[in-house]
C-alpha positions as CSV (number, residue, x, y, z in Angstrom):
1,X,-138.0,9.7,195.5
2,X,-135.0,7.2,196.0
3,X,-131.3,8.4,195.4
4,X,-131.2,6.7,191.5
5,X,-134.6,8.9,190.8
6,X,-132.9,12.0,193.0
7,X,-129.5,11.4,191.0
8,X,-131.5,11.2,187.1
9,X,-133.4,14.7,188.2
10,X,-130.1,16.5,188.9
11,X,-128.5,15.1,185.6
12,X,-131.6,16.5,184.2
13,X,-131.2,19.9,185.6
14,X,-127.4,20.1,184.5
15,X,-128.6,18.8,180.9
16,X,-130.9,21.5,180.7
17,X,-128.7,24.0,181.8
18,X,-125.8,23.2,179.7
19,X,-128.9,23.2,176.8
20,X,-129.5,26.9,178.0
21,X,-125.5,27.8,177.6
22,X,-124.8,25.9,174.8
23,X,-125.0,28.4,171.9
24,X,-123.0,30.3,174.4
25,X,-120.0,27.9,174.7
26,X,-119.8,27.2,170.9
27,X,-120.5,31.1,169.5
28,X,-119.8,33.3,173.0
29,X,-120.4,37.2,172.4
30,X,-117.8,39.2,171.5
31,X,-115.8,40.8,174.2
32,X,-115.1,44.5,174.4
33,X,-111.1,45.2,174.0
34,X,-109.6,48.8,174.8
35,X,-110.8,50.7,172.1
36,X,-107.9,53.7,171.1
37,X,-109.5,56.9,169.8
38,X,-110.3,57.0,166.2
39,X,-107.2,59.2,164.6
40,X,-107.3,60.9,161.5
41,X,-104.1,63.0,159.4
42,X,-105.1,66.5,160.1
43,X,-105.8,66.8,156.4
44,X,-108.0,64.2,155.9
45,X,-111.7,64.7,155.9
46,X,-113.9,61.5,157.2
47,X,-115.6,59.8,154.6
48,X,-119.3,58.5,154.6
49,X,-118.8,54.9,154.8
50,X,-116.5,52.4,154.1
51,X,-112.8,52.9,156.3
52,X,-113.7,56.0,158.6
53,X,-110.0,56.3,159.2
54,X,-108.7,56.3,155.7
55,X,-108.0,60.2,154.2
56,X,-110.3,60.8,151.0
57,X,-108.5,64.6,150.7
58,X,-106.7,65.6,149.1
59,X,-106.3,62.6,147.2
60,X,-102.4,60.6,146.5
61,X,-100.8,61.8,143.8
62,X,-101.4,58.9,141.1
63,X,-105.0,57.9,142.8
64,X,-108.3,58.2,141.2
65,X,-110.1,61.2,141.7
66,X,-113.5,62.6,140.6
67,X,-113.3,64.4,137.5
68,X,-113.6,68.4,137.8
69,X,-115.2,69.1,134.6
70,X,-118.2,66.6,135.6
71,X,-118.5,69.0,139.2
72,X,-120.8,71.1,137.9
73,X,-124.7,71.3,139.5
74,X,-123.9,68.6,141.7
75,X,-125.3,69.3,145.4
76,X,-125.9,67.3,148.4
77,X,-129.1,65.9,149.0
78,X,-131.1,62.8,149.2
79,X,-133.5,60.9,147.3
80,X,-136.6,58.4,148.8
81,X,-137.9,55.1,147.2
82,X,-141.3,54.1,149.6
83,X,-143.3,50.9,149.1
84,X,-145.8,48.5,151.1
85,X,-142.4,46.9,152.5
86,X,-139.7,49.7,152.6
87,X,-139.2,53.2,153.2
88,X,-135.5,53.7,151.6
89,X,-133.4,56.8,151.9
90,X,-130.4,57.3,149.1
91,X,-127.7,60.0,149.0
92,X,-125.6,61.6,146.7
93,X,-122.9,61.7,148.7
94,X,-120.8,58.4,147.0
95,X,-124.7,56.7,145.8
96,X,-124.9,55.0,148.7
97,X,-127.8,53.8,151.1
98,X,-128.7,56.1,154.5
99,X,-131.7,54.2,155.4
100,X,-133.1,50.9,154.6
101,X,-136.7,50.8,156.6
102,X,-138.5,47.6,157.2
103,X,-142.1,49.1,157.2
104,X,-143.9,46.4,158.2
105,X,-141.7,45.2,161.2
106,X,-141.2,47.6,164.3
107,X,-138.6,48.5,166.7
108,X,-139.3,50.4,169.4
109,X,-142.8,51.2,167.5
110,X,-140.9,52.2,164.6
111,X,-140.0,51.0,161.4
112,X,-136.9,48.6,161.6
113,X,-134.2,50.4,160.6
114,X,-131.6,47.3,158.7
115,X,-128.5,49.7,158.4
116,X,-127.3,50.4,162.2
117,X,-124.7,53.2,162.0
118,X,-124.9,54.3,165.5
119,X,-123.6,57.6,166.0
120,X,-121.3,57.5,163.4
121,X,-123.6,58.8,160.5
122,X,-122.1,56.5,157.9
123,X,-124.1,55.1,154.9
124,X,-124.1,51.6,153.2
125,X,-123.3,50.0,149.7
126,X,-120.4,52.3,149.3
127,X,-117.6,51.7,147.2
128,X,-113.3,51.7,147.6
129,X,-111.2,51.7,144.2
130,X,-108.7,48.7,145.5
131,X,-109.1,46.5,148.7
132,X,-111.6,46.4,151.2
133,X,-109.6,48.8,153.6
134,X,-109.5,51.4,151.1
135,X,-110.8,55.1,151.1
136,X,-114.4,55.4,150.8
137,X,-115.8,57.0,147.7
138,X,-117.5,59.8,149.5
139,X,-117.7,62.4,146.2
140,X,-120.9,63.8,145.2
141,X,-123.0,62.0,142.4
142,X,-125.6,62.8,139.6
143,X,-128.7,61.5,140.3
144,X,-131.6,60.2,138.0
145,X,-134.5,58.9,139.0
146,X,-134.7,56.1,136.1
147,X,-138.3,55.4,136.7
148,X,-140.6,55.1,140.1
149,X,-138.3,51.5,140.9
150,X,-135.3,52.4,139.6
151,X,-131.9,55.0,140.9
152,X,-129.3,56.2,139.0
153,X,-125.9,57.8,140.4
154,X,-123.3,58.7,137.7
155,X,-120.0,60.5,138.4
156,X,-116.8,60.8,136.3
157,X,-113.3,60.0,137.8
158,X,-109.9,60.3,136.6
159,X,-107.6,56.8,136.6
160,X,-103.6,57.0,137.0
161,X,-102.0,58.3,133.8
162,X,-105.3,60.9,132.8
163,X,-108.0,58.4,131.8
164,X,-111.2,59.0,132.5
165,X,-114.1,56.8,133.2
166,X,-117.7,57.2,134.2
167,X,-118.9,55.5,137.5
168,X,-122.8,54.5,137.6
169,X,-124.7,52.9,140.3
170,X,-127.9,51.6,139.8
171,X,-130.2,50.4,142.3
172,X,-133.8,48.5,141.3
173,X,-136.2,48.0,143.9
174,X,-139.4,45.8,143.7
175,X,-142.8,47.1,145.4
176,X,-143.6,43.3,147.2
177,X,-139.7,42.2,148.0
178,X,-137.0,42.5,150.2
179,X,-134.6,42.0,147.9
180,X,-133.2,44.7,145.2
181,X,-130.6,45.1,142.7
182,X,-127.5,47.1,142.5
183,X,-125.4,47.2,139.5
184,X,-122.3,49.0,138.7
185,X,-120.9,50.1,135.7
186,X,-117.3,51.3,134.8
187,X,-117.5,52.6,130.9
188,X,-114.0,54.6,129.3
189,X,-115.6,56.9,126.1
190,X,-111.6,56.5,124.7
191,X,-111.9,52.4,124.6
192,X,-109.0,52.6,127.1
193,X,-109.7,50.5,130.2
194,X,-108.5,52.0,133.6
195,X,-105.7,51.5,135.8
196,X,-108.0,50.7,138.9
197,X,-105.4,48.2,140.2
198,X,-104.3,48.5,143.7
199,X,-103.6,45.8,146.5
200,X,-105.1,43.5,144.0
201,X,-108.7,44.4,143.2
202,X,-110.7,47.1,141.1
203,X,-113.0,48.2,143.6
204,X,-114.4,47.5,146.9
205,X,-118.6,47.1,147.6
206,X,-119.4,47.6,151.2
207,X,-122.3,46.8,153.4
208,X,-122.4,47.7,157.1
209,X,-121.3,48.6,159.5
210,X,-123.8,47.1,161.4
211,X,-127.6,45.9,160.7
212,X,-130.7,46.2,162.6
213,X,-132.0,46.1,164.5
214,X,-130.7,48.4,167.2
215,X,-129.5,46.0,170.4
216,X,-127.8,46.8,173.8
217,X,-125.1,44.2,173.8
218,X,-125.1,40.7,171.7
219,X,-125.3,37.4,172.9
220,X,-126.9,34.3,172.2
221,X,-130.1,34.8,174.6
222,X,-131.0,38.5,172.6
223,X,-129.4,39.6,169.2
224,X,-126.6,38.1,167.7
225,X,-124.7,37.9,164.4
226,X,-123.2,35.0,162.8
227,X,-121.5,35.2,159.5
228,X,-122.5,32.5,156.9
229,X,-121.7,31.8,153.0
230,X,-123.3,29.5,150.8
231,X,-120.7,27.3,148.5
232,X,-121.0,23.8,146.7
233,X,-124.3,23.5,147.7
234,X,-124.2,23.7,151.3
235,X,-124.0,26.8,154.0
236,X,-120.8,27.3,155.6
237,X,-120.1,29.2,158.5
238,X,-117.0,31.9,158.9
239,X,-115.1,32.4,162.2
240,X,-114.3,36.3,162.3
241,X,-111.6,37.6,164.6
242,X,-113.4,39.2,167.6
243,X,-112.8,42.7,166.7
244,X,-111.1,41.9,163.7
245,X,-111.4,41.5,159.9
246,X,-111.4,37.9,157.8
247,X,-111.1,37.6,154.2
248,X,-112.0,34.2,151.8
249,X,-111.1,33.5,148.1
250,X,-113.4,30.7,147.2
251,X,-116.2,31.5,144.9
252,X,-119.6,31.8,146.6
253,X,-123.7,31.6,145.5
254,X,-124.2,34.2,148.9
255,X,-122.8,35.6,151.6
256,X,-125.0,36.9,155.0
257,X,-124.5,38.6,158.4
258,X,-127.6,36.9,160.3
259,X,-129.1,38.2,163.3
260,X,-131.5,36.4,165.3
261,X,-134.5,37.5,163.2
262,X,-133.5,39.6,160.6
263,X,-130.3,39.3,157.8
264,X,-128.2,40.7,154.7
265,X,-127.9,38.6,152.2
266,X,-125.4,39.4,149.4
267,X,-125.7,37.3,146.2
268,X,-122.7,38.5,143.6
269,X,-122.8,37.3,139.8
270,X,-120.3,35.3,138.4
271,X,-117.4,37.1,138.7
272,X,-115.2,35.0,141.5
273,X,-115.0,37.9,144.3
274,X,-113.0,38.3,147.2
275,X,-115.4,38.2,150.0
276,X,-114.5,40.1,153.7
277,X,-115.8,40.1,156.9
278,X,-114.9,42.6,159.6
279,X,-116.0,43.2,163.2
280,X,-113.1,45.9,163.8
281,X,-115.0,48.3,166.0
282,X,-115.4,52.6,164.9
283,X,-115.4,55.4,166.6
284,X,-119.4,55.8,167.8
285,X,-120.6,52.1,167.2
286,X,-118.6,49.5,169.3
287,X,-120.1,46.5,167.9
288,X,-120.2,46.2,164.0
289,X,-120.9,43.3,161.2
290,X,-119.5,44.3,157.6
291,X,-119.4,42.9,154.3
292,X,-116.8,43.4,151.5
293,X,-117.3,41.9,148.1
294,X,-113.2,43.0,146.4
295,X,-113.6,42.8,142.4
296,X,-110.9,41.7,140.8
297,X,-108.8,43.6,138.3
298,X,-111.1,44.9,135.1
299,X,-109.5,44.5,131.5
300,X,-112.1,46.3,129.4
301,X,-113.1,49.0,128.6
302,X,-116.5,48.6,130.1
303,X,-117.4,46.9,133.0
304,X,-121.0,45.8,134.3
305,X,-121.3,43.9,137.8
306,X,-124.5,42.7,139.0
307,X,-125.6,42.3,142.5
308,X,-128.8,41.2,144.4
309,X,-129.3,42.1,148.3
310,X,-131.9,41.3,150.6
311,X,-132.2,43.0,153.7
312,X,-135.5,41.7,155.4
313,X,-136.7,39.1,157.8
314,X,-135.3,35.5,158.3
315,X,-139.0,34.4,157.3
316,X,-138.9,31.0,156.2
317,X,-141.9,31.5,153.5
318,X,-140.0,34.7,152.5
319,X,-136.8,33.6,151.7
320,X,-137.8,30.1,150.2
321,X,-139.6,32.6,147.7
322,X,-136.3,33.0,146.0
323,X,-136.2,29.3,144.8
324,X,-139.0,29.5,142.5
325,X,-139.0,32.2,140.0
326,X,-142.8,32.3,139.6
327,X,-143.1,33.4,143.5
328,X,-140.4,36.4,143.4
329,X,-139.9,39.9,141.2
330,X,-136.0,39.1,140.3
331,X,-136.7,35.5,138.6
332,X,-134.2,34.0,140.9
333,X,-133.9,30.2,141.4
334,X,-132.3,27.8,143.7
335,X,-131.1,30.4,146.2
336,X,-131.9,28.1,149.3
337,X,-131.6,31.3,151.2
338,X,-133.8,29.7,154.0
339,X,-130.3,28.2,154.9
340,X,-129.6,31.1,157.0
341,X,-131.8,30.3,159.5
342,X,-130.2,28.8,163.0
343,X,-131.2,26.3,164.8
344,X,-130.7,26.3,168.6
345,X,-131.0,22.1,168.3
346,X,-129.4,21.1,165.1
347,X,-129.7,17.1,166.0
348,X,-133.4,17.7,166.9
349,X,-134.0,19.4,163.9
350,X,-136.9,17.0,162.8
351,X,-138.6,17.3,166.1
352,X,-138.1,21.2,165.5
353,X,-140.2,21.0,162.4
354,X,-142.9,18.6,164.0
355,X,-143.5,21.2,167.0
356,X,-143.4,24.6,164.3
357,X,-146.2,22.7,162.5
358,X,-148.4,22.0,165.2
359,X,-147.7,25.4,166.8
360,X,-148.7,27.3,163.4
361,X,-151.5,24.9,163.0
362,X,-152.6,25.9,166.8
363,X,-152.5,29.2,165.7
364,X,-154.5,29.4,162.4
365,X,-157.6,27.8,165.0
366,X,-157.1,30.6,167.7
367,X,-155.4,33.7,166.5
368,X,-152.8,34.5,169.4
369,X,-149.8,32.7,169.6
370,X,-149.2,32.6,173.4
371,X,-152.7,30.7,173.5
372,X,-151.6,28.5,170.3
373,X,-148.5,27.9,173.1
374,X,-150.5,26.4,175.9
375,X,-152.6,24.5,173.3
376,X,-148.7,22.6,172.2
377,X,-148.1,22.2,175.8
378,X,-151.2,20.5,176.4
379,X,-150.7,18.0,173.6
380,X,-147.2,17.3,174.2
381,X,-148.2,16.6,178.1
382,X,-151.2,14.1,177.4
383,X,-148.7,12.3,174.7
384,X,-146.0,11.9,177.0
385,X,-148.6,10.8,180.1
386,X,-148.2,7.4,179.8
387,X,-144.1,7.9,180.0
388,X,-144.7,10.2,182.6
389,X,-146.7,7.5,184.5
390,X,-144.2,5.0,184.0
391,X,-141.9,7.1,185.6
392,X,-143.9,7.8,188.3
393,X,-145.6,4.0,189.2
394,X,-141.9,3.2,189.2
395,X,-140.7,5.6,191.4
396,X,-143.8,4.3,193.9
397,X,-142.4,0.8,193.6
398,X,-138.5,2.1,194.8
399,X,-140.5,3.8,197.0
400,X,-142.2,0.7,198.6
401,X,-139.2,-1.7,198.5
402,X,-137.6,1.0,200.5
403,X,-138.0,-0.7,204.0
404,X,-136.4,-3.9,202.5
405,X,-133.6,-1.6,200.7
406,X,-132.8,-0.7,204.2
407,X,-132.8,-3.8,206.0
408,X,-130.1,-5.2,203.7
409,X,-128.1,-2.2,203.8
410,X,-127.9,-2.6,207.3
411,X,-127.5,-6.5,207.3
412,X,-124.6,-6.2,204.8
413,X,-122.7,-2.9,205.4
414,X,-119.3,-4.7,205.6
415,X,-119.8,-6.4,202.5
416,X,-120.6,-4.8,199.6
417,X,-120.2,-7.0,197.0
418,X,-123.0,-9.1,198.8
419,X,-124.9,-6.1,199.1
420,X,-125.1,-5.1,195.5
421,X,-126.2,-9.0,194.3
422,X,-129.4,-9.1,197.2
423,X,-130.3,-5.9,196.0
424,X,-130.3,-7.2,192.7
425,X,-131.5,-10.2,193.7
426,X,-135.0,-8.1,195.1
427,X,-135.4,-6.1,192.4
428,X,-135.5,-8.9,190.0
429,X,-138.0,-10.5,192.4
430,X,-140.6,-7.2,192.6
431,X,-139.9,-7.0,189.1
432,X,-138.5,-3.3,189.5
433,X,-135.9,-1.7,187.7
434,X,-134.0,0.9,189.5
435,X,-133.8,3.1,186.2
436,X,-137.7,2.5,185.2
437,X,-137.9,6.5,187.3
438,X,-134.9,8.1,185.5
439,X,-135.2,7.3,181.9
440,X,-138.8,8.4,181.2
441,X,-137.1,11.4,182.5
442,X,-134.7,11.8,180.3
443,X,-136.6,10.6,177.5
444,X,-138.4,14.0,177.5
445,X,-135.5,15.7,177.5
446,X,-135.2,16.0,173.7
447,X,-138.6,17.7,173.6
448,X,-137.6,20.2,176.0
449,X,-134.6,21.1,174.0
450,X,-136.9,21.3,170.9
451,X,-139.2,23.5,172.1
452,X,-136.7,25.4,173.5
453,X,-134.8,25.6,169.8
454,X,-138.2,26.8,168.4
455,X,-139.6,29.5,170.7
456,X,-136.3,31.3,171.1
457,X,-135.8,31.2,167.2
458,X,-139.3,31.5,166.1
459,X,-139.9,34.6,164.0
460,X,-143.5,34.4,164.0
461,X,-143.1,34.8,167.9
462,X,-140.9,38.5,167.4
463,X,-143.7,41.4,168.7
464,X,-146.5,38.6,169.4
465,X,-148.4,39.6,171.6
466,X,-149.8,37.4,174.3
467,X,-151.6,39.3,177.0
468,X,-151.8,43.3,176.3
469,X,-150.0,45.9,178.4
470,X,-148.0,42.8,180.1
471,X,-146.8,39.8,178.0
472,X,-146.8,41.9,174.7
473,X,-143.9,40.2,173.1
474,X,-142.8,36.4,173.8
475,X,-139.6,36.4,171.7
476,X,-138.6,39.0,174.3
477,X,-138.6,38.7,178.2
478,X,-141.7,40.6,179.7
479,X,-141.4,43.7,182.1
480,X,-143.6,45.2,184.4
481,X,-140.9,47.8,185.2
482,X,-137.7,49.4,183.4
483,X,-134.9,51.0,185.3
484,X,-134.1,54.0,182.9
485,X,-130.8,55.1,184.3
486,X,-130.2,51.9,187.0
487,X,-128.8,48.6,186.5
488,X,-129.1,46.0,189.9
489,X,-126.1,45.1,190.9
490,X,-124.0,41.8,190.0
491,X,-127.3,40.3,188.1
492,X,-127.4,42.9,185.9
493,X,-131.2,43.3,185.5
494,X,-132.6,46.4,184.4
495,X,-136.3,45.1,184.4
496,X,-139.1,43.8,187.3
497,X,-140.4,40.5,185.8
498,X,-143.3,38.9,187.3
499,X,-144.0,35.5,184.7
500,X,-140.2,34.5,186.4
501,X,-142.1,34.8,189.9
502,X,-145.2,33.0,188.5
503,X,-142.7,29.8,187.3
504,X,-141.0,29.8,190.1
505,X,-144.4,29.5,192.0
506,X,-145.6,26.7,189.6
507,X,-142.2,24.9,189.9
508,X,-142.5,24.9,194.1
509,X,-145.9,23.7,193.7
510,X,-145.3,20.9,191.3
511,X,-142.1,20.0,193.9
512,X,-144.3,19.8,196.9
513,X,-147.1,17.8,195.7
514,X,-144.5,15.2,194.3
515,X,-143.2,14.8,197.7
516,X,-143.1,11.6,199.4
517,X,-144.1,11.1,203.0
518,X,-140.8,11.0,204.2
519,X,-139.5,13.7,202.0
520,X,-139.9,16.9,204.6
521,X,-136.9,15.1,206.8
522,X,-134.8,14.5,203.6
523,X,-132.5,17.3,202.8
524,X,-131.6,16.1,199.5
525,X,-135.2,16.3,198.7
526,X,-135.7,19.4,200.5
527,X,-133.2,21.2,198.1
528,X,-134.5,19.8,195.2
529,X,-137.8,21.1,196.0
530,X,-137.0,24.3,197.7
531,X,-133.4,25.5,195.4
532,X,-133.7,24.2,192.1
533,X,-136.9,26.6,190.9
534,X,-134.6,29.5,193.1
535,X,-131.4,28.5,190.6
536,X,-133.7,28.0,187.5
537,X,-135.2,31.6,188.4
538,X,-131.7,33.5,187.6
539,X,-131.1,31.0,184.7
540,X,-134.6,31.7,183.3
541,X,-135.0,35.5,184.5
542,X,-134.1,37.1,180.9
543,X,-135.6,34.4,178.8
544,X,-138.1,34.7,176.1
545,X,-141.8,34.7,177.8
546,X,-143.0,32.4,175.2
547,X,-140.5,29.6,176.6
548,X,-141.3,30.3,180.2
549,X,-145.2,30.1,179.4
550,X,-144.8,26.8,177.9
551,X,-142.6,25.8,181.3
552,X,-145.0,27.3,183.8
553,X,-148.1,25.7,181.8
554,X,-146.2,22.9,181.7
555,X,-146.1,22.5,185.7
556,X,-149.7,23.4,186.2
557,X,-150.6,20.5,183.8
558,X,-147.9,18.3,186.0
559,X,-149.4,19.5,189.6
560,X,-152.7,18.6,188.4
561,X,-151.6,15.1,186.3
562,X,-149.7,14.2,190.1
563,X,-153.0,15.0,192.1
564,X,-155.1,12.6,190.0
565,X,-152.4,9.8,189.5
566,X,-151.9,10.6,193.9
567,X,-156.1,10.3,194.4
568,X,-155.6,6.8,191.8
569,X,-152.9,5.6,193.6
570,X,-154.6,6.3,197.5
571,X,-158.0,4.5,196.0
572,X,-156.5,1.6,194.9
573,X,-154.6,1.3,198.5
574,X,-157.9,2.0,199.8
575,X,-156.9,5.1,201.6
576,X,-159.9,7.0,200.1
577,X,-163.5,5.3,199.7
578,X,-164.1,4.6,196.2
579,X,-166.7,6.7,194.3
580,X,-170.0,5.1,194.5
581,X,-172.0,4.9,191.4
């Protein structure tokens, strides 16, 4: 391996490294700041959901309060809707959501729990009279149980200047979707409409503070959360502050916090709301993704708002379900909520789709995804042989020209001008081109990076299993051994990993049998061979295992590709005696 073929491997390496650090760069995780303790007035009383911090009692003189003479029978308690999909848990306490169980996705061998509340014990879908900062709602509700898909919470409340008006939530859930309903009506029995004005907006609809599923820390490599809207007909992404709140005035068709397999999806009616995002930390959960949808001011007497959630997997098949109103229970059309799927390789997103198809296709003839893996890999390594050949007959012929390379560095050291023009000169002669070993190289670069894009994103590939009792997940990385209360020092690893070991293995071996002769004396080629699979192991330790079985098939297929083209090339030097026969 000359210094040109020495020189395209290392700008290989970096590429693939900057490939591995790239979602990094452009979306980094948040960072912690110095959180101050969560303070409350010493007659407030927290409130489930919505602004922790905000004092629901007593209420302002001139707010609105729930009505006393609709107090009566009312009493804590919670309500359960179960279907093949969900398992969803409902409380009085303002009609909001305190569970929201994904049945037929696990987490820890449980359900999926989508509403991540951490320690703080607050709820979801509650409601703020005015901005999205605003009190929580947290009075007690009538319930109804409307029929077995449908929930009804009703409470009366008191505007500024006595009049009253009745407050109704209604949720409507379908058996086979992800997706329900949620209405709310404001109604006045005197056909006076309510003073609900303040900073701007009626009332507040939250979703958060954080969905599932449960994570350590987020980053790019494990969970993350990336808020998107969909406007004008195309998806738009929206910067939050890092530990802060964001709000944005244009009309949209949705609005989503994405994770890296699982999202809320909030699709509002027609009414042009104020939509907020906010990452502002509370007191027992750190990390948090909420969403406000701020109605404006109502001038009616009755109100009705309609809105349609989903809270389910990023499942392409699932969510393009929504664009055809034969193939989902709402009727919906022209959603495009697939759009909330990230790609890792946005440029390569045609090569994405190639490779998901073939994968999927892999997998329909042998059941298990990891072997449906090494089935891709084995494709994609006979269809790049012959480039892989190139690269290597060329690298032979640098190789063999070496001695004469030599001779004229030595004959023309003072001049390098001359120097450069023989060279030329030779390798027009031997009909060589000194880049014929780096750009087959490089030209498989974009299917690395594709492949890469589509087994860290995959969502087929979350809790496939590949091996049992070892490789039983290859979104995730694989563990022999978990440190419960220890965390190695500087690397941070909590886990033993052995497929890491295994690549690194593979990687040597395809190194050493892709030496030259001459290569043991060469400390350039020595360090290739010896430190890159000893850098790549700390780059690739916490990676998914599905990517790492598709690079450590990849190098068996490569050791054994070099030892044939190596026994080809010897025979036609006549090193070895051809076969007879």
């Amino acid at each position: 391996m000359d210094k040109r073929t020495l020189f395209a491997v290392v700008l290989s390496v970096i590429v693939i490294s900057v490939g591995f650090f790239l979602q990094g760069i452009m979306a980094p995780p948040k960072k912690p700041a110095p959180q101050a303790p969560l303070v409350q007035s010493a007659q407030a009383t927290p409130s489930v959901g919505g602004n922790p911090s905000a004092p629901t009692e007593p209420s302002a003189p001139g707010s609105i309060q729930p009505s006393d003479a609709d107090s009566a029978g009312l009493a804590e308690g919670t309500a359960t809707y179960r279907s093949n999909l969900l398992d969803v848990t409902l409380t009085d306490r303002g009609g909001a959501i305190q569970s929201f169980e994904l049945l037929k996705h696990l987490d820890g061998g449980k359900p999926l729990e989508m509403i991540n509340s951490g320690s703080t014990g607050l709820t979801a879908f509650n409601l703020s009279f005015g901005p999205y900062d605003a009190a929580t709602v947290s009075a007690l509700f009538h319930f109804t149980q409307v029929d077995p898909n449908t929930f009804q919470f009703t409470r009366q409340f008191v505007a500024p200047g006595g009049v009253p008006f009745t407050l109704t939530k209604t949720y409507l859930f379908h058996p086979d979707s992800y997706m329900m309903e949620l209405k709310v009506d404001i109604a006045n029995s005197v056909n006076q409409y309510p003073n609900l004005v303040s900073g701007g907006y009626a009332y507040t609809l939250q979703v958060g503070p954080q969905i599932g599923p449960k994570f350590e820390k987020l980053g790019n490599r494990g969970e993350y959360r990336n808020y998107y809207y969909y406007a004008e007909g195309k998806r738009k992404t929206f910067g939050v502050p890092a530990r802060g709140a964001k709000t944005l005035d244009e009309r949209v068709s949705w609005a989503a916090i994405v994770g890296k397999y699982f999202t809320v999806i909030g699709i509002p009616d027609a009414t042009q709301y104020a939509l907020t995002y906010s990452s502002k930390p509370i007191a027992g959960l750190v990390d948090t993704s909420e969403m406000y949808f701020s109605r404006p001011p109502i001038a009616s007497a009755k109100s009705t708002d309609l809105f349609q959630f989903y809270l389910g997997p990023k499942d392409p098949g699932v969510l393009a379900s929504f664009d055809d109103p034969s193939k989902n229970a709402f009727g919906t059309s022209g959603l495009n909520l697939q759009a909330v799927i990230d790609t890792s390789t946005p440029l390569l997103g045609w090569l994405v789709v190639i490779l998901d198809y073939c994968l999927k296709f892999f997998y329909s003839l042998v059941p298990n995804w990891g072997v449906a893996i090494i089935l891709l890999t084995i494709v994609i390594k006979v269809i790049l042989f012959p480039i892989t050949r190139k690269s290597y007959e060329s690298t032979s012929k640098m190789q063999a020209l070496s001695p004469k390379l030599k001779e004229l560095q030595a004959k023309y050291k003072n001049n390098t001008q001359k120097l450069n023009q023989e060279m030329a000169a030779l390798y027009k002669r031997e009909g060589v081109s000194p880049l014929g070993g780096c750009l087959p190289l490089l030209l498989q670069m974009p299917v690395f990076f594709a492949l890469y894009g589509l087994l860290n994103t995959e969502f087929q590939l979350r809790g496939a299993m590949f091996i049992p009792g070892w490789i039983t997940d290859l979104s995730a990385p694989e563990s022999v051994y978990h440190f419960t209360n220890f965390v190695i020092p500087i690397l941070g690893w909590t886990d033993i990993r052995v497929l890491p070991l295994i690549y690194v293995g593979s990687q040597l071996l395809s190194g050493k049998i892709m030496q030259t002769p001459d290569a043991g004396a060469n400390r350039n080629m020595m360090m290739m061979t010896y430190l890159m699979p000893l850098i790549f192991f700390f780059v690739l330790y916490n990676a998914p295992s599905g990517l790492i079985v598709y690079w450590t098939v990849t190098n068996l297929l490569t050791v054994a590709q070099q030892a044939y083209m190596n026994s080809r090339r010897r025979r036609k030097q006549g090193l070895v005696p051809a076969r007879k026969g």
